[in-house]
C-alpha positions, 0 to 999 in steps of 0.5 A: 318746587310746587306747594302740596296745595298747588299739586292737589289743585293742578294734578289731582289724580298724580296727588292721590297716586302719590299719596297712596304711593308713600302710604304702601311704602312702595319704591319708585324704580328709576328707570334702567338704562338699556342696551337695544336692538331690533332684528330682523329675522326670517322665519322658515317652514322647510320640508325636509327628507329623513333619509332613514324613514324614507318620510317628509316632515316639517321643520321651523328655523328661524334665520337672522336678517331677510333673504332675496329668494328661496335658492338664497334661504337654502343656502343658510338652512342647508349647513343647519339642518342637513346630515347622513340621515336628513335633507333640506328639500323646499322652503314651504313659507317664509316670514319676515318679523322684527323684534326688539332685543334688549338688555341693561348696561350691567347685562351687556357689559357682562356677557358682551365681546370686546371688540378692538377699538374702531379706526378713525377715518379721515374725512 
């Protein structure tokens, strides 16, 4: 470990943050370890038909992962949105966005499902 005078001398700005540190009684926060995960997910504008009305509107749904074309985007949004009184017609835009989702350990062991154990391949 460096004496205070070596620390002063060679970090003079992690010295002085220090200090002012200890003197607020401030607690250092170790850093947690965190479950993560970047998603890719396609935002959709879909024209859709209330069949009650007899209007068009538009209506933003977020899908999970990317999509080849607009025939295979319909496909997913269709379950979603379609009902008696409402119809999928068109994607009008679609984007693609990657997110970083993340969680602490605790966080994930709490709400995560347990999976049966993966079987081992030979090679």
């Amino acid at each position: 470990m460096l004496p205070v005078v070596s620390i002063w001398v060679q970090f003079p700005k992690v010295a002085k943050a220090l200090i002012l540190i200890l003197k607020k009684g401030v607690e250092i926060m170790a850093r947690q370890p965190m479950v993560t995960r970047t998603i890719t997910t396609t935002k959709c504008k879909v024209l859709c038909l209330d069949l009650v009305q007899e209007k068009p509107f538009t209506q933003e749904v977020i899908l999970p992962r990317t999509y080849k074309d607009e025939k295979a985007m319909l496909k997913r949004i269709e379950p979603l949105i379609n009902s008696e009184t409402v119809k999928v017609v068109h994607v009008q835009s679609a984007e693609t966005e990657e997110t970083l989702y993340g969680m602490t350990e605790q966080e994930f062991i709490a709400t995560a499902k347990i999976l049966p154990p993966r079987e081992k391949t030979e090679n």
